[in-house]
NUDORO-796666 format. One line per field, with one value per residue (C-alpha): chain; residue in one letter; x, y negated, z. Coordinates in steps of 0.2 Angstrom, whole numbers, plus 2048, in hexadecimal, padded with zeros to 3 digits. Layout:
! NUDORO-796666
chaine	(A ...)
residu	(a ...)
c1	(X ...)
c2	(Y ...)
c3	(Z ...)
//
This chain:
! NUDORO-796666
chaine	(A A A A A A A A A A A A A A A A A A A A A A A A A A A A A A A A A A A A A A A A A A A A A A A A A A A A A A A A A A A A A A A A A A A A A A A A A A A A A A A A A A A A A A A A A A A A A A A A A A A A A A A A A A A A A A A A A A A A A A A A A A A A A A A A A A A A A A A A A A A A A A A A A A A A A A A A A A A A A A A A A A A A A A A A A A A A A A A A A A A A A A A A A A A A A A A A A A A A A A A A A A A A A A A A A A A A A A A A A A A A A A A A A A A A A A A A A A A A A A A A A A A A A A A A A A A A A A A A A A A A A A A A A A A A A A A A A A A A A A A A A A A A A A A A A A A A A A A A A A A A A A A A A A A A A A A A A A A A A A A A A A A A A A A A A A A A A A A A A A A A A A A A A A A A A A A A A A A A A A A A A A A A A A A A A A A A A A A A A A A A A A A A A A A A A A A A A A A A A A A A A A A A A A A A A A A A A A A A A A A A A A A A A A A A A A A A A A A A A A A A A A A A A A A A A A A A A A A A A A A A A A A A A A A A A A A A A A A A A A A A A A A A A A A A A A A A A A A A A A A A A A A A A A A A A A A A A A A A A A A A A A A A A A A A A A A A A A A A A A A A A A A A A A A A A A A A A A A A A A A A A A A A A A A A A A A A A A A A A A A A A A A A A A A A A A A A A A A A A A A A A A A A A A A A A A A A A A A A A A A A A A A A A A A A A A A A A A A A A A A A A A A A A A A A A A A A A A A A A A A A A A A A A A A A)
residu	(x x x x x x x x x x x x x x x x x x x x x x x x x x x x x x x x x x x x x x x x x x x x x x x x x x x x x x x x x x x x x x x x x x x x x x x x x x x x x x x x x x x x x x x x x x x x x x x x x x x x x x x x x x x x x x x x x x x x x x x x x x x x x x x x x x x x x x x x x x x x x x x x x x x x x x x x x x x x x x x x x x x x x x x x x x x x x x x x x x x x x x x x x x x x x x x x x x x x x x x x x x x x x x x x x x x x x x x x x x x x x x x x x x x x x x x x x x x x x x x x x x x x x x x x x x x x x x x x x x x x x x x x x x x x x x x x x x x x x x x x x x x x x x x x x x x x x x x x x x x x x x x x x x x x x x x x x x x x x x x x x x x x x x x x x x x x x x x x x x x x x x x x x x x x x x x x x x x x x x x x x x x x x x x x x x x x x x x x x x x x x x x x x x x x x x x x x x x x x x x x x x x x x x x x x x x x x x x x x x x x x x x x x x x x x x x x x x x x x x x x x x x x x x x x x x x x x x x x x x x x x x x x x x x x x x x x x x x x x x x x x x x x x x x x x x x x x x x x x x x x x x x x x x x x x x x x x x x x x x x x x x x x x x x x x x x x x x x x x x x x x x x x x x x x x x x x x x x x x x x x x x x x x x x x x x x x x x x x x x x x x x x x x x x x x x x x x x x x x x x x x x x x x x x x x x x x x x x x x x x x x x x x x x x x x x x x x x x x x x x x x x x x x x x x x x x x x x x x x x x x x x x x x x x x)
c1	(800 810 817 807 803 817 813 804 80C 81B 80E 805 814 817 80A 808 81C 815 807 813 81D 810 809 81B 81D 80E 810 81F 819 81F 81C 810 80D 7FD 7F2 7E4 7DB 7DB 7CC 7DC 7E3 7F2 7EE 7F5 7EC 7DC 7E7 7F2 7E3 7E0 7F0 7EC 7DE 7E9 7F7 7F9 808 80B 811 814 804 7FD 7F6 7F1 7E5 7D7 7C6 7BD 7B9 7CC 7C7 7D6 7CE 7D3 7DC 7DF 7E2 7EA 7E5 7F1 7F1 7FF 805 813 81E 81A 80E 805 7F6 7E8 7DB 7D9 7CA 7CC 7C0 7B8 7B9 7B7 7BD 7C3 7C9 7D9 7D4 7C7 7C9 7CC 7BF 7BE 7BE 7CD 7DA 7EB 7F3 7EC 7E8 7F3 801 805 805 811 804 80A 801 801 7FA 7E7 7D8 7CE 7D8 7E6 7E7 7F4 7EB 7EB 7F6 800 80F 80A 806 811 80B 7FA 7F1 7F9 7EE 7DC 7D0 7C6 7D4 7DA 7C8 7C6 7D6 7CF 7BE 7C8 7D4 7C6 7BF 7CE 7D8 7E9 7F4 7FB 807 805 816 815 81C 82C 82C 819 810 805 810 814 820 831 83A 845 834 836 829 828 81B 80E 811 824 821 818 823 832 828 82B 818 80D 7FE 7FA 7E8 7E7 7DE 7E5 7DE 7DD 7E3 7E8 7FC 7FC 7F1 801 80D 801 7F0 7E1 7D5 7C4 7C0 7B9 7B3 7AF 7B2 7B8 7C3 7BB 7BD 7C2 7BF 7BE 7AB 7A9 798 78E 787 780 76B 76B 75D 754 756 745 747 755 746 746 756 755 751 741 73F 742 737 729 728 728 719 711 711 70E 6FD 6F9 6FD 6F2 6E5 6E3 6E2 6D5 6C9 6CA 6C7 6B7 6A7 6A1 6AD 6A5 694 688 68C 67A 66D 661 662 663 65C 660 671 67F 68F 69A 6A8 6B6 6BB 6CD 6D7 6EC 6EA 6DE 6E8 6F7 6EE 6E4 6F3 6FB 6EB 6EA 6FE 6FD 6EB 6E4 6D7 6CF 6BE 6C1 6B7 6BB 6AB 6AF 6B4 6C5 6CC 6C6 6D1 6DE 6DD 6D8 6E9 6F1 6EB 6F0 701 701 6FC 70B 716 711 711 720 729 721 727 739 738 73A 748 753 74E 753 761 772 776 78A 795 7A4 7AC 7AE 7A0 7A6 7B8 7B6 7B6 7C4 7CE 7C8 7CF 7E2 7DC 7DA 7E8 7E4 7ED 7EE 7F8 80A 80B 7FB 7EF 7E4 7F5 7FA 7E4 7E8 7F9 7F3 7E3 7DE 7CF 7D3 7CD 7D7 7E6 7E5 7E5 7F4 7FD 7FB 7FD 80E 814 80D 81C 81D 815 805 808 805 80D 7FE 7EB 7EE 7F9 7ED 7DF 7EA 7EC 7DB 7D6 7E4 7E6 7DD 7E0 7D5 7DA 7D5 7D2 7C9 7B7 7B8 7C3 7BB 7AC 7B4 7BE 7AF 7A6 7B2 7B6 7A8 7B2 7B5 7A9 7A9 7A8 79C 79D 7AA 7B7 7B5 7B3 7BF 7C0 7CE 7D3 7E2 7F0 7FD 808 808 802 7FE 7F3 7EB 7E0 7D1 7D1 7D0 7C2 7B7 7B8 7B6 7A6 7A0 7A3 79A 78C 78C 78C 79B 7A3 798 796 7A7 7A6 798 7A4 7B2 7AA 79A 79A 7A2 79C 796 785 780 780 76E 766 759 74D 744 74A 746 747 752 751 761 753 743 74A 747 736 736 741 736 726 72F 733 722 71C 729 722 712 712 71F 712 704 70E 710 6FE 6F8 707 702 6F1 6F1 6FE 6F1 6E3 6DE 6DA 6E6 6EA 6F4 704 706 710 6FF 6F2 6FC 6FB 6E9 6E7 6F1 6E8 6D6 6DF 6E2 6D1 6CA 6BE 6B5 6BE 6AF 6B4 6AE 6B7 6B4 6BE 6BD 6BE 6B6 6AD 6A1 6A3 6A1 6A5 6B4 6B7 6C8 6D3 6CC 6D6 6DE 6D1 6C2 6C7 6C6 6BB 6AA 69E 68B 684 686 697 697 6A5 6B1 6AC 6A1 691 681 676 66E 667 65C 65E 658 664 657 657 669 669 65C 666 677 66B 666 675 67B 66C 670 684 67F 674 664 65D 64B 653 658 662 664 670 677 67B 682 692 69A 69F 6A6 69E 6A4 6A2 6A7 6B6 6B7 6B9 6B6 6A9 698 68C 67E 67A 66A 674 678 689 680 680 68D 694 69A 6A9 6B3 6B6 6BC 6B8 6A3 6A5 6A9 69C 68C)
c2	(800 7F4 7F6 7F4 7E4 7DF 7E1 7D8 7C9 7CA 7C8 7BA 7AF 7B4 7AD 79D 79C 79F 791 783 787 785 775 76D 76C 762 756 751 75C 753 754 747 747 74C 748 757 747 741 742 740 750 755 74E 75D 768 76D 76C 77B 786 784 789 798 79F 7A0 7AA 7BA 7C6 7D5 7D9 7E7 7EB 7EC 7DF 7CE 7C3 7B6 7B3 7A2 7A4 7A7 7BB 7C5 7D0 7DF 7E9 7FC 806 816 825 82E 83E 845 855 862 85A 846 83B 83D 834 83D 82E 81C 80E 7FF 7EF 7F0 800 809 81A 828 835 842 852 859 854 864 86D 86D 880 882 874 872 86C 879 88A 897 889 88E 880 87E 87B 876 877 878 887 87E 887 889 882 88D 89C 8AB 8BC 8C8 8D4 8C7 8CD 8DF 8D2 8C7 8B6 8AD 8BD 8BA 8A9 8A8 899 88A 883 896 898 888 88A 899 891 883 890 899 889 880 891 88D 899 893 897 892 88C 885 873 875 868 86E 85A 853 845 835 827 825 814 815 819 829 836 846 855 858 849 847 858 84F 840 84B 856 864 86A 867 865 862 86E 86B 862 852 843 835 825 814 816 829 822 816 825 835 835 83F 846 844 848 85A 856 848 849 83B 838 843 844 855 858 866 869 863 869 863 86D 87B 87F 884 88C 87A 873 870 861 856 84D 842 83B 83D 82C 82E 83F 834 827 834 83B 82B 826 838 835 821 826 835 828 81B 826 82C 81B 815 823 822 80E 811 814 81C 82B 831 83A 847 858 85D 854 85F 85A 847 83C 84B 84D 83F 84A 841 848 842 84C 844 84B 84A 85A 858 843 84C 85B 851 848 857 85E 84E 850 85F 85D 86A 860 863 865 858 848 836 82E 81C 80E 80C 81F 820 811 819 82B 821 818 82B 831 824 824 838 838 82E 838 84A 842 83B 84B 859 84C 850 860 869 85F 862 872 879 86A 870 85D 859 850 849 83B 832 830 825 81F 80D 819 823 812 809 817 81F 82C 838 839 83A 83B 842 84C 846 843 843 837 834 82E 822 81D 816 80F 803 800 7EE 7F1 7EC 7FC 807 7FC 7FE 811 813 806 811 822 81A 816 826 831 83F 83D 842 846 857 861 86C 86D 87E 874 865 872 87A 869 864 874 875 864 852 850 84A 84F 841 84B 84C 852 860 869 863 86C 87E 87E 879 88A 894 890 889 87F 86F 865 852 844 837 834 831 822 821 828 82E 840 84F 84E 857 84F 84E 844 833 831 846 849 857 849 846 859 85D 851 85A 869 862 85B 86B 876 866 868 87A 87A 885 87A 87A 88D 88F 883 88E 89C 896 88A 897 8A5 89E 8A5 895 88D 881 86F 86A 87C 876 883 887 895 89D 898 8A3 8A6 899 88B 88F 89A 88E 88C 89F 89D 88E 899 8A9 89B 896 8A4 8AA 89A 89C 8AD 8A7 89B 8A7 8B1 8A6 89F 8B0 8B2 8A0 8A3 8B3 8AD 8A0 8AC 8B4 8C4 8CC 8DE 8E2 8DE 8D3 8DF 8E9 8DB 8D6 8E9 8EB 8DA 8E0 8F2 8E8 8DE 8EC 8F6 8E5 8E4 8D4 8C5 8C2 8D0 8D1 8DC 8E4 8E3 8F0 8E8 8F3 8FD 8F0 8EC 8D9 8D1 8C8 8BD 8BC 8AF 89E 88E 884 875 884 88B 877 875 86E 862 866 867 874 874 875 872 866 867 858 859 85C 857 84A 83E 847 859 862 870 87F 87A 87B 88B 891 88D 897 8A8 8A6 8A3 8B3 8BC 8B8 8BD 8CF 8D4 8CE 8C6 8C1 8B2 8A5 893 883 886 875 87B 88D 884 886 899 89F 8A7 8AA 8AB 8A1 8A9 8AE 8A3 896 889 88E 87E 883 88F 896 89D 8AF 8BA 8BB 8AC 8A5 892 88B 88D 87D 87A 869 870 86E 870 884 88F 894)
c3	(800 804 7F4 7ED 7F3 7ED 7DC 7DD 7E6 7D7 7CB 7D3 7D4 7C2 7BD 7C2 7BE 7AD 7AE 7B5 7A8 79A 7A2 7A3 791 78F 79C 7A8 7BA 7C9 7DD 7E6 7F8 7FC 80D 812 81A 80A 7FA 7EE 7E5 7DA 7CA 7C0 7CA 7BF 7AE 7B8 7BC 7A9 7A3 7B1 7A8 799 79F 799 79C 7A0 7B3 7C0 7C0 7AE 7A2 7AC 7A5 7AA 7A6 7A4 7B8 7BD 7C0 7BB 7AA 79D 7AD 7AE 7BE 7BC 7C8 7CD 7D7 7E3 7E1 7E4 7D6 7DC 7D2 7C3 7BA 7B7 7B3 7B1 7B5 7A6 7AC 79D 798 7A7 7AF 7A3 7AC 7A3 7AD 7B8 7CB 7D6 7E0 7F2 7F4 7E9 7EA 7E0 7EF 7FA 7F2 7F7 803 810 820 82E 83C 84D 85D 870 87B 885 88A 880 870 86F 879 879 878 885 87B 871 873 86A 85B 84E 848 846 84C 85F 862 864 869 863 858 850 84A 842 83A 832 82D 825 81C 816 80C 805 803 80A 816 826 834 845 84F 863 864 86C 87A 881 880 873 86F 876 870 878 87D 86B 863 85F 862 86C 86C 85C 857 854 84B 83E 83D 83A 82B 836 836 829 836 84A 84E 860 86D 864 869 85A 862 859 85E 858 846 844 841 83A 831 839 833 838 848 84C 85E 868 87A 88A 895 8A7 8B9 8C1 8D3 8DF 8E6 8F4 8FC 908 917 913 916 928 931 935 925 927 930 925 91A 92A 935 944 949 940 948 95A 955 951 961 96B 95E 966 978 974 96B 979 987 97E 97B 98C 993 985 989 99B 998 98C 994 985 986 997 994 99B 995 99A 990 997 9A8 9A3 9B1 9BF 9BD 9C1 9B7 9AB 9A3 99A 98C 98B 998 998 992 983 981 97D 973 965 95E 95C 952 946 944 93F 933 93C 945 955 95E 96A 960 964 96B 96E 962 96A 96C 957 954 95A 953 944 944 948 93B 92E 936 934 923 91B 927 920 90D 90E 917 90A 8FC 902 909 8F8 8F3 904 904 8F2 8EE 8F5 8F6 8F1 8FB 8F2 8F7 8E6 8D9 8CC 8C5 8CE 8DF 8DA 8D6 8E5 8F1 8F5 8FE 8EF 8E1 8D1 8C1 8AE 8A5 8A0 88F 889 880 893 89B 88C 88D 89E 89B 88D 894 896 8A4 8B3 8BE 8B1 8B3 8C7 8C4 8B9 8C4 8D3 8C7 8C0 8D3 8DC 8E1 8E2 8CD 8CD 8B9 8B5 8A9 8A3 8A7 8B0 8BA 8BD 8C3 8CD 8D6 8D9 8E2 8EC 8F1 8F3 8E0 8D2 8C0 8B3 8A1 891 895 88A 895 8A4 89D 899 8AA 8B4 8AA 8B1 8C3 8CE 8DB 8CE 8C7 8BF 8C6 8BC 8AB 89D 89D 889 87A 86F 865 85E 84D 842 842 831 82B 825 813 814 805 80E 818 80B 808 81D 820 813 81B 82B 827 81D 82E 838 82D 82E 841 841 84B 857 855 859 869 871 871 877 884 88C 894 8A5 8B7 8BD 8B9 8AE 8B8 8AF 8B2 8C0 8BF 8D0 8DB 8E9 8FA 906 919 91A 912 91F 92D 939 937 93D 94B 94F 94E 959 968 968 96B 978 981 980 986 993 998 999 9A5 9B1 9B2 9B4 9C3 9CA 9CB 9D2 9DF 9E6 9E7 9F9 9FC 9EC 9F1 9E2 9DC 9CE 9C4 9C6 9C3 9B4 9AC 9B0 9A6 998 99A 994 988 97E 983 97D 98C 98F 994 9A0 9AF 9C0 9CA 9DC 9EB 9F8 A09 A19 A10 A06 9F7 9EF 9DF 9D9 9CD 9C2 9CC 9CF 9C9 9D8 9D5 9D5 9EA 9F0 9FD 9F6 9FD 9FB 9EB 9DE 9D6 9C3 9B5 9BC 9CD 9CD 9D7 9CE 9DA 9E6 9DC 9CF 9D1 9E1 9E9 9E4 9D2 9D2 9DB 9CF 9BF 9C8 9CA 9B8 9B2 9BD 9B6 9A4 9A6 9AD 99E 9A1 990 994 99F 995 99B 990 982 986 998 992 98B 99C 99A 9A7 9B7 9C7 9DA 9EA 9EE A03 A0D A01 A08 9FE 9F8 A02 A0F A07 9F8 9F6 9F2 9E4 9DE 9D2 9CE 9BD 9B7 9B1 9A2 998 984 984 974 973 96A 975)
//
């Protein structure tokens, strides 16, 4: 192209060498000094660009002559083809005639400067390019190597019908320039016309383009981040809980016991939440009850927590305000806990320590580096960005280097160490498939792509890039890429599908349900021991009460069980142990549910007496007597006790008071 524009330059100062010299013999030619402020021109300047468009000569590059318009006309260009035995014309293009052509060009498939020649090709030994075979040293030549590049090189030999012989660069890099500006690796191969091509992992960069010709590129890629896993905690058996911190756990239980202890002091406030739980004896009966208890207070939040409801109904205006704040508050609870349960439970979260290059170039913890020689290190060397000009000033100064001389090398690195390997994603991506503790760390620095590298002016170039785009259009590439590149151990990073939960995920929802159980039953055991403990006249052991109790659980005998106690020879009956509240001495009046008197005001002692022996009557099996539904609600049935104090003398051992019971609400 330089000598070229040479000849063209000659010619140019030819003519208008030629044109002074015609317009001097008509007129005398002299200098004026000019001003480029000025309107005023040379005066000879339009009779020269006449005497321009009458030139004619002939010069370095053909016939030159000029039209009316100053456009040069009646021009050849010769085309001239390169081959084995140097230039030689094999058409010509005339302005006015046009191209004429002296042969037919050459197919693709079967090229004079390609069928049967056999090429020098250099290379360097990286996964999955260029790989020795397992048994190479059992076999001679091309057939020892395998890999990504090896079966393009036969695709490519296979259409332009050329032989080839692979040779490993001698010094092991890609090619680098030196301080004298010499070249090392692949690409000083080329330069010094001792290989006729470079099929590797080659990197087309400007520098290298200055020196050899690529062809075009065969795959795109970008410069990656390796680094080791680094896993977060794995699903333990209360995995359950992480969809909240703990503060928000914390919180949530003050929010309980301040809404139980609210709520208690609400109803017991209200006047409307203490009622008659005997309409029937409206007017005669001066009970009231209070269905909030501490009990129930801290046992109806836990209902609308959990959205399992409860039969206790708030009554009063206040006490629905508040369960009607409760719930509320419970509702965007639950939905936002289910909304990350299934995400904390199935997502084994990473926990890496870096995420992007700026966090990588921010921090000296973790070392990092690239390959020596290659076209990453010379990326970050004659980069003008400011982040990747930090990072190759604190690469350049680490010591000891953290260069490395080979990918193998660089892996090796980052999982034995606090190292992160900077390399072309390609790689990344095949050596992430085949060993599950590395993966990537965000996306790619730039863009760039791997070409074949030949010498300058090679006139293999125009040929190669046909053939590369045939096999792009063929998907052959792309074929061979899924070959080399699947098949790893390790899972795809985009595969999401659902899986199954595991014991580690919901285990302790289990061991959650087995305590409460334990506890409960736990619970049970000591009631039945406390109660029996403050019961007089007990002759048996409480090892032996507790196995006749379990000895009617399982013959499912009614809970309902009066029991005799022999004492002197009589016989009377006893009831299953009273509550503590139940043996209190009690002034006159019949006792019902909550130990409150029925009586005095509206309801005579023999009316109250009458309702006990029907109640009696109807709890012994005798149907045709029948007592108000609303006053069956209070179930159980027992007798005064010993020596407790009875509500009136005139009642019998027959007669039996009400049991208490808070829940008037359970079925009749």
């Amino acid at each position: 192209m330089s000598q070229l524009s040479s000849a063209l330059l000659f010619d140019a100062v030819h003519t208008v060498v030629a044109a002074v010299q015609e317009l001097n013999r008509s007129q005398n030619v002299g200098a004026t000094q000019l001003s480029c402020k000025s309107s005023k021109i040379w005066e000879h300047g339009t009779s020269l660009m006449n005497y321009l468009r009458m030139v004619e000569l002939e010069g370095l590059t053909g016939h030159i002559e000029f039209n009316s318009r100053g456009q040069r006309s009646n021009y050849a260009l010769r085309i001239m083809q390169n081959s084995r035995d140097g230039l030689r014309q094999i058409g010509q293009w005339h302005s006015e005639q046009g191209l004429s052509m002296e042969k037919k060009l050459p197919s693709l498939n079967v090229t004079d400067t390609l069928f049967n020649t056999t090429l020098i090709i250099t290379t360097i030994l990286e996964n999955p390019y260029v790989m020795l075979k397992a048994n190479y040293q059992e076999l001679e030549g091309n057939e020892r190597y395998e890999g990504f590049c090896v079966d393009m090189l036969k695709e490519l030999a296979d259409i332009l019908k050329f032989n080839y012989r692979i040779k490993l660069v001698s010094d092991g890099v890609y090619g680098v320039p030196g301080a004298n500006g010499t070249w090392t690796g692949m690409v000083g191969e080329l330069i010094a016309r001792k290989a006729d091509l470079a099929v590797a992992g080659l990197t087309i960069t400007a520098e290298r383009e200055k020196v050899i010709d690529f062809s075009k590129p065969f795959m795109t890629l970008g410069i990656s981040i390796m680094y080791r896993v680094h896993l977060g905690r794995r699903p333990g058996y209360f995995s359950f809980l992480d969809p909240f911190s703990p503060g928000v756990w914390l919180f949530m239980l003050l929010a309980y016991l301040a809404v139980s202890c609210v709520l208690f002091l609400v109803a017991r406030l209200t006047p409307y939440e203490w009622y008659n739980p005997h309409p029937c004896l409206k007017g005669r009966c001066s009970l009231l009850i209070n269905q909030y208890s501490l009990g129930n207070s801290f046992w109806f939040p836990v209902g609308g927590f959990m959205q399992q409801g409860s039969t206790i109904a708030p009554r009063a205006l206040s006490t629905r305000c508040v369960s009607g704040v409760w719930w509320a508050f419970t509702l965007i609870i639950i939905s936002s806990y289910t909304a990350n349960l299934a995400a904390f439970l199935t997502v084994q979260r990473m926990d890496v320590p870096i995420e992007s290059v700026d966090d990588l170039a921010d921090q000296t913890a973790i070392e990092y580096g690239t390959m020596h020689g290659g076209s990453t290190m010379t990326f970050f060397q004659n980069s003008r960005y400011q982040t990747y000009q930090r990072m190759w000033n604190f690469m350049h100064s680490k010591q000891p280097s953290v260069f490395v001389k080979s990918t193998e090398e660089g892996i090796a690195r980052v999982l034995n160490s606090n190292y992160a390997y900077l390399l072309e994603s390609t790689m990344n991506e095949y050596y992430r498939q085949r060993n599950c503790n590395l993966t990537q760390i965000g996306g790619l620095l730039d863009t760039k792509g791997y070409g074949i590298g030949m010498p300058l002016g090679s006139v293999y170039r125009d040929e190669f890039d046909l053939a590369i785009l045939r096999l792009q259009e063929e998907n052959r590439l792309e074929i061979l890429k899924r070959k080399w590149w699947d098949g790893g151990k390790c899972p795809k990073e985009e595969d999401h599908r659902a899986k199954g939960l595991g014991m580690e995920n919901i285990g302790g929802i289990f061991v959650v349900l087995v305590c409460g159980l334990l506890i409960a039953i736990f619970m049970a055991v000591l009631e039945f021991v406390w109660m029996l403990r403050h019961t007089p006249g007990t002759e048996l052991s409480v090892c032996e009460e507790m196995l006749r109790e379990l000895q009617g659980i399982v013959l499912c005998q009614d809970s309902l069980q009066l029991r005799r106690r022999r004492s002197g020879g009589t016989s009377t009956l006893r009831p299953y142990p009273l509550p503590v509240e139940d043996r209190r001495a009690r002034p006159t009046g019949t006792s019902l549910s909550n130990g409150r008197l029925c009586a005095g005001t509206g309801l005579s002692e023999p009316l109250s007496h009458k309702l006990a022996q029907e109640a009696a009557i109807v709890a012994r099996g005798c149907s045709h007597i029948r007592i108000c539904p609303e006053c069956r609600r209070f179930q159980g049935l027992r007798v005064h006790p010993p020596g407790t104090p009875r509500a009136s003398p005139t009642h019998s051992d027959d007669s039996f008071e009400w049991d208490k019971t808070t829940n008037s609400s359970e079925p009749e």
